[in-house]
N, C-alpha and C positions, 0 to 999 in steps of 0.2 A: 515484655515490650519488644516490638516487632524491629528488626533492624531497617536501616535506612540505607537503599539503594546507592547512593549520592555515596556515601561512604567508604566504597568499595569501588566508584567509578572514576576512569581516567578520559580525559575529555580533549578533543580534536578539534583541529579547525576545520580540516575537509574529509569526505565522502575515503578517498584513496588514500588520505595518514589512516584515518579509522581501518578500512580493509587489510593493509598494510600492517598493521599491529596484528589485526585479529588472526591472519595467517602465520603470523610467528609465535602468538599465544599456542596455535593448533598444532603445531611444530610443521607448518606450509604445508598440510594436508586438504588445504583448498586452491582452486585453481581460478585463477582472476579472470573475471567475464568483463573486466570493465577496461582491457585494455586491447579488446579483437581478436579475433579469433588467435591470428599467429602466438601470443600472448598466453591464452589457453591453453591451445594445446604442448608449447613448452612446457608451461606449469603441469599439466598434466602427465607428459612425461616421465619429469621431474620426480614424480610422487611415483608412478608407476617402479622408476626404477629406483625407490629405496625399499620395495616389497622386500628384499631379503637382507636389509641392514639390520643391525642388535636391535632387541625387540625395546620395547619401551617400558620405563621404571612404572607408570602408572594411566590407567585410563584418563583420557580427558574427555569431559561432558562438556558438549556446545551449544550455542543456539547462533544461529547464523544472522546476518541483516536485513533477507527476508526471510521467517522462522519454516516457510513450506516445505525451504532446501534441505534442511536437519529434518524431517521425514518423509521416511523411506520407505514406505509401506502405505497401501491402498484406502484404508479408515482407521479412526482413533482406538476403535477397539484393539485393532491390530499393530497399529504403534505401542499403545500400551503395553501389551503381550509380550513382545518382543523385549519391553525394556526389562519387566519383569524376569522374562527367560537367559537375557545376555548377562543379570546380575546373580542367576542362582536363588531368586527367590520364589519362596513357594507362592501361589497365589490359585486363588480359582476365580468364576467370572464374578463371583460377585465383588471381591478385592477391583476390578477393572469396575463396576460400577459404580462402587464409591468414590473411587478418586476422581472420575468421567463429574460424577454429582456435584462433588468439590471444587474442582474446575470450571462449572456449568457448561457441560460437554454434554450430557447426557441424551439431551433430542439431536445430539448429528453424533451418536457413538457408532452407529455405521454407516454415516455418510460419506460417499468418496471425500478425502481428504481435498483433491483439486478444486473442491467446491466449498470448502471453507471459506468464511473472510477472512481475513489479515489477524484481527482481532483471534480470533477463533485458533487459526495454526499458532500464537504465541502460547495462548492457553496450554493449547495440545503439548507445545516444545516443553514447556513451563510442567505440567503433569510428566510428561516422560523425564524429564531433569530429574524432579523428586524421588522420582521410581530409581533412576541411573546413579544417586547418589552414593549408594551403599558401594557401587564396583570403580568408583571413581577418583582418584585424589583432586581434582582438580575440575572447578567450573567458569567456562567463559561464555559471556553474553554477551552480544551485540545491538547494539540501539533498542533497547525494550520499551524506551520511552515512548516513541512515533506509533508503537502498534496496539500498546493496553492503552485503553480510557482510564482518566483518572479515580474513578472508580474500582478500577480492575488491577491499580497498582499495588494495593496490597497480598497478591499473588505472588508477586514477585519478592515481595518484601517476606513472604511465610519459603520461599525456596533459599533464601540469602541466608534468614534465620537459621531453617534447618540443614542449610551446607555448615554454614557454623559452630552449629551442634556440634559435627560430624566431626569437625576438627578440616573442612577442605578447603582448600583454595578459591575465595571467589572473585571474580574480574569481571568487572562490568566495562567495557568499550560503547561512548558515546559521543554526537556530537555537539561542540559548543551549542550551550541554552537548551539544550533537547528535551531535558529535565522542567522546564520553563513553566510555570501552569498560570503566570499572569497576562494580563490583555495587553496590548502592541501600542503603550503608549511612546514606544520610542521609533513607530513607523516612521516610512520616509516625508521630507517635506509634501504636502497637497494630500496627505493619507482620509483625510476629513472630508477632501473635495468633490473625492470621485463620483464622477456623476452617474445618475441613476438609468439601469436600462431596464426599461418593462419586455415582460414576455409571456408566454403560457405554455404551464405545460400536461397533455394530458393521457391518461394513461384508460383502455377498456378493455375488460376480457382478459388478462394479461395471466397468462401461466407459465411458466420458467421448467423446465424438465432440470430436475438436479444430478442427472448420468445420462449417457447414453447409450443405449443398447446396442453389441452389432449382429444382433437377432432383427435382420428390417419387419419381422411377423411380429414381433414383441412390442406392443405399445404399453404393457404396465412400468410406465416409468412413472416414480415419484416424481412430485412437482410441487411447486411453491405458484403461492397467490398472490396478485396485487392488486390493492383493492382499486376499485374502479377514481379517477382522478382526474378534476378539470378545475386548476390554479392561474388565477393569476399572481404574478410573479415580482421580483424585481433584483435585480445586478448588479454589484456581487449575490449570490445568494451562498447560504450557505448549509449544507446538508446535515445532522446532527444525528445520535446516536449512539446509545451501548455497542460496546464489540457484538459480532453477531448478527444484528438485529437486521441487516439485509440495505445497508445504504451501496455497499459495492454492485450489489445485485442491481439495481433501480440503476445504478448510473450506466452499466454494462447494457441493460435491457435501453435505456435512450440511446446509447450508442450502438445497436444495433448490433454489439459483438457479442452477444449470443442468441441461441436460438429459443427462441420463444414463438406463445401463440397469444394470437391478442393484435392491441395497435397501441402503440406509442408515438407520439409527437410532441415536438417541441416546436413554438413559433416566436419568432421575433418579431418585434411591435414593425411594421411599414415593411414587410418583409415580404415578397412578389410571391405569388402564388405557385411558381414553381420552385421554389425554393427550399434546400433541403431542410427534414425535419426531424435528419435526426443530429446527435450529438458527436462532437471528435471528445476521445478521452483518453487524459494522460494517465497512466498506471501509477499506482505508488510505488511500485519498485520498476523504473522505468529500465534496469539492466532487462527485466523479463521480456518487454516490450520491444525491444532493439532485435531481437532475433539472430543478434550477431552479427546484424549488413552495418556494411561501408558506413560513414559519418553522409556520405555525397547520400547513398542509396534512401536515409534516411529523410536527408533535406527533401526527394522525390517527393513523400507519402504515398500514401496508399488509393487516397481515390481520385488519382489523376490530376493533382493541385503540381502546376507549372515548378520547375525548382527554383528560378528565376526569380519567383513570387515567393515564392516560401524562403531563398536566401535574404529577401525584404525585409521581409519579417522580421528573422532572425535579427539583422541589424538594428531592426526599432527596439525590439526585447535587448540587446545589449545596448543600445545609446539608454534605455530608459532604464536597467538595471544601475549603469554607470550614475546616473545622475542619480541614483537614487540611496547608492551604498558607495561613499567616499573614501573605502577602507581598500585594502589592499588585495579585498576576493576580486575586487573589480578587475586587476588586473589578469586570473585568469582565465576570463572571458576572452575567447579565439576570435582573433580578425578572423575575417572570409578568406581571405588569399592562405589561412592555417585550417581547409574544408577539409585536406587532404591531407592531413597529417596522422600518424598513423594513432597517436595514442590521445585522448579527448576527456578532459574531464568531468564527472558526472551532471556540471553546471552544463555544459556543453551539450547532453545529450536531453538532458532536459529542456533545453529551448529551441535546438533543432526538431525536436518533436512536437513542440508547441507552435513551431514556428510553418510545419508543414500542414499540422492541423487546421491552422487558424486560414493559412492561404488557401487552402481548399472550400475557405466560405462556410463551416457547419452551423446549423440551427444554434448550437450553443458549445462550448468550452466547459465539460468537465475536470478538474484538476482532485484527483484522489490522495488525499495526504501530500500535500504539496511539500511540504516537512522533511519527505525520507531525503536521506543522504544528503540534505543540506543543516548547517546552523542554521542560529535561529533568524542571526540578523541577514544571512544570505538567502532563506525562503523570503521572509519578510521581503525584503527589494525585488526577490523572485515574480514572487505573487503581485506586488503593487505591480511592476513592469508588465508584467501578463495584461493584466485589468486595462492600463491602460491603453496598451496600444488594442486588445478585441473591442472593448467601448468604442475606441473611433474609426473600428470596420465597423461596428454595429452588432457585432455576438457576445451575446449574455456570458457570463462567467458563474460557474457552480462548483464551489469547493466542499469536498467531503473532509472531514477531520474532527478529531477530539481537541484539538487545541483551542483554548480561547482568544489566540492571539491576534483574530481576526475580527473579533465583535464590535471595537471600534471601525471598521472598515465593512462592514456585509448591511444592507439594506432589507433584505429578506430573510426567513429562515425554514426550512422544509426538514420535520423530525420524523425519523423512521421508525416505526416500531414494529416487533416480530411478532405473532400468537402463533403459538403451539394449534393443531387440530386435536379432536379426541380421540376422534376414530380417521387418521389419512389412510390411504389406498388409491383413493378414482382423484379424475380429473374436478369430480363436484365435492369432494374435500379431501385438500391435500393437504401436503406434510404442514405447510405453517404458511399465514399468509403474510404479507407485510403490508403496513397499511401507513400510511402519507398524511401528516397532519401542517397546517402553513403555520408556522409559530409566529409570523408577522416582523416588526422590528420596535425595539430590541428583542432580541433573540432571550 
């Protein structure tokens, strides 16, 4: 019988107690992105100069909060490899392909790692764990909940088992309800109400190159397909999905943040003709997102949306966070006149990025795992606040997530699914396509 995650987990009420623990599990061998730069590179200092203190009684095996950061190395092949070779154990390529199997790694075992999804790099961490067991006394995990689908929790559950065996240490770091797998019947008050916004979205030609070459003569680059796509819609919507299966892809390709070939658009219903078409998108791990500027530089955005506008915002998202979650997270919501303070809570960064997105006017508001680094009841208020104040600019809302917490709230639903090719190479069949089916409402 498999053990149970829950178990072995100690549970937080914010983003920065959870980090905060999980850097003193690692004996502060991470350096905190979440409090700017100056912050960093103290911490990193810090770490630098205990290079030559007493060695340590025993390895520790990590997985980080978002699992990318815990690998170090170019493809999963080569993560693998390495975990293998830092333990001493023997292994040849086919020992890497069955664990890869096991995992369901196997079709991106040498895809650049940067090009995994979320889902995907946990797997990977989750496989290299197992392998890093034998040289390790000691395992710490960090929010695993937000990034395996329910589905894919029993992964987790076969690494807890077999540290067990083993006789090590296992620590799971999570935060409040993160574990959560039932529907959001304890949203905020008007959760039922939210009104509906129509839209369309549509996708042609779409191919996605999954590396890039700095050979400019070298066009054999693998690529990923999308199949051809003209929905109509409606707001919330909500995006659905095995790990894997390519919903980060579709949302990155409507928001224009990568390069692709093809055409993508998004339109909102009464929405002028010159208006834009494609998507602002919030990151699931919105530290990666931040780039490390100012709280102020933030509030800017990026495609020239007024700050003035986007501190607006920001205030509707906490006046309606506020009314929404009557608990005491409300209070660390940062007045404006706290723009400039040097250290910002994850809540904080997450709505000043929402809030400069949203002023900039886009086609539509992607929120990818709206989840990470909050509870459950401070995404909840998150996401309601969100919704409503873009409904009453008039931009659609589209959430990616495994959670069902949303199902009483989403009016739409858009499922991603992956296919393998048989033979990838060219740009007329590539590595795998993903193809867009409208699951309607209920979901």
């Amino acid at each position: 019988m498999m053990s149970s995650p829950e178990s072995c987990t100690e549970f937080f009420s914010s983003y920065e107690a959870r980090e905060d623990a999980f850097r003193a599990a690692v004996n502060f061998k991470l350096a905190r992105r979440y409090g700017g730069p100056a912050q960093f590179w103290d911490d990193f200092r810090a770490i630098t100069s205990r290079v030559s203190a007493a060695p340590e009684t025993g390895r520790i095996a990590s997985i980080t909060s978002n699992p990318r950061d815990c690998l170090a190395f170019a493809s999963a092949e080569q993560v693998l490899s390495a975990a293998f070779m830092s333990c001493d154990k023997p292994f040849d390529t086919s020992l890497i392909t069955e664990i890869a199997s096991h995992y369901g790694l196997a079709e991106v075992l040498t895809q650049p790692v940067r090009t995994l999804s979320g889902g995907e790099s946990v797997k990977l961490a989750l496989a290299k764990t197992s392998v890093s067991l034998a040289s390790s006394s000691k395992v710490v995990i960090s929010s695993p909940f937000t990034w395996l689908s329910p589905a894919n929790r029993y992964l987790l559950e076969e690494v807890i088992e077999l540290g067990q065996r083993q006789d090590r240490e296992i620590s799971i770091l999570a935060l409040d309800g993160e574990h959560d797998l039932s529907a959001a019947a304890d949203g905020p008050t008007g959760w039922s109400r939210i009104d509906v916004l129509p839209f369309s979205l549509r996708m042609s030609g779409v191919r996605i190159p999954l590396t890039l070459s700095l050979n400019p003569l070298d066009d054999a680059v693998p690529l990923a397909a999308v199949t051809d796509t003209d929905m109509n819609l409606e707001s919330p919507c909500l995006i659905t999905g095995e790990n894997g299966q390519g919903k980060s892809l579709i949302a990155r390709a409507a928001a224009g943040s990568l390069a692709l070939r093809g055409n993508v658009s998004i339109t909102r219903e009464r929405a002028a003709e010159s208006a834009e078409t494609r998507a602002g998108l919030l990151f699931q791990d919105v530290q990666a997102q931040t780039l490390m500027r100012s709280f102020a530089d933030l509030a800017a955005g990026k495609r020239g949306a007024d700050r003035d506008a986007a501190v607006s915002v920001y205030n509707r998202l906490r006046d309606e966070y506020n009314a929404s979650l009557n608990r005491a997270e409300s209070s660390r919501w940062l007045q404006i006149n706290e723009f400039d303070r040097r250290e910002h809570s994850l809540l904080d960064v997450k709505a000043v990025l929402t809030a400069a997105r949203l002023a900039a006017a886009p086609a539509a508001l992607i929120l990818d795992e709206p989840d990470w680094g909050l509870s459950r009841s401070s995404s909840i208020a998150f996401v309601a606040s969100v919704i409503a104040v873009a409904h009453r600019m008039g931009i659609p809302v589209l959430l990616i997530s495994h959670k069902p917490w949303w199902l009483p709230l989403v009016r739409s639903c858009l499922a991603v699914t992956r296919t393998a090719s048989k033979a990838p190479g060219s740009e007329q069949d590539p590595v795998f396509t993903v193809s867009l089916q409208h699951g309607g409402q209920p979901c």
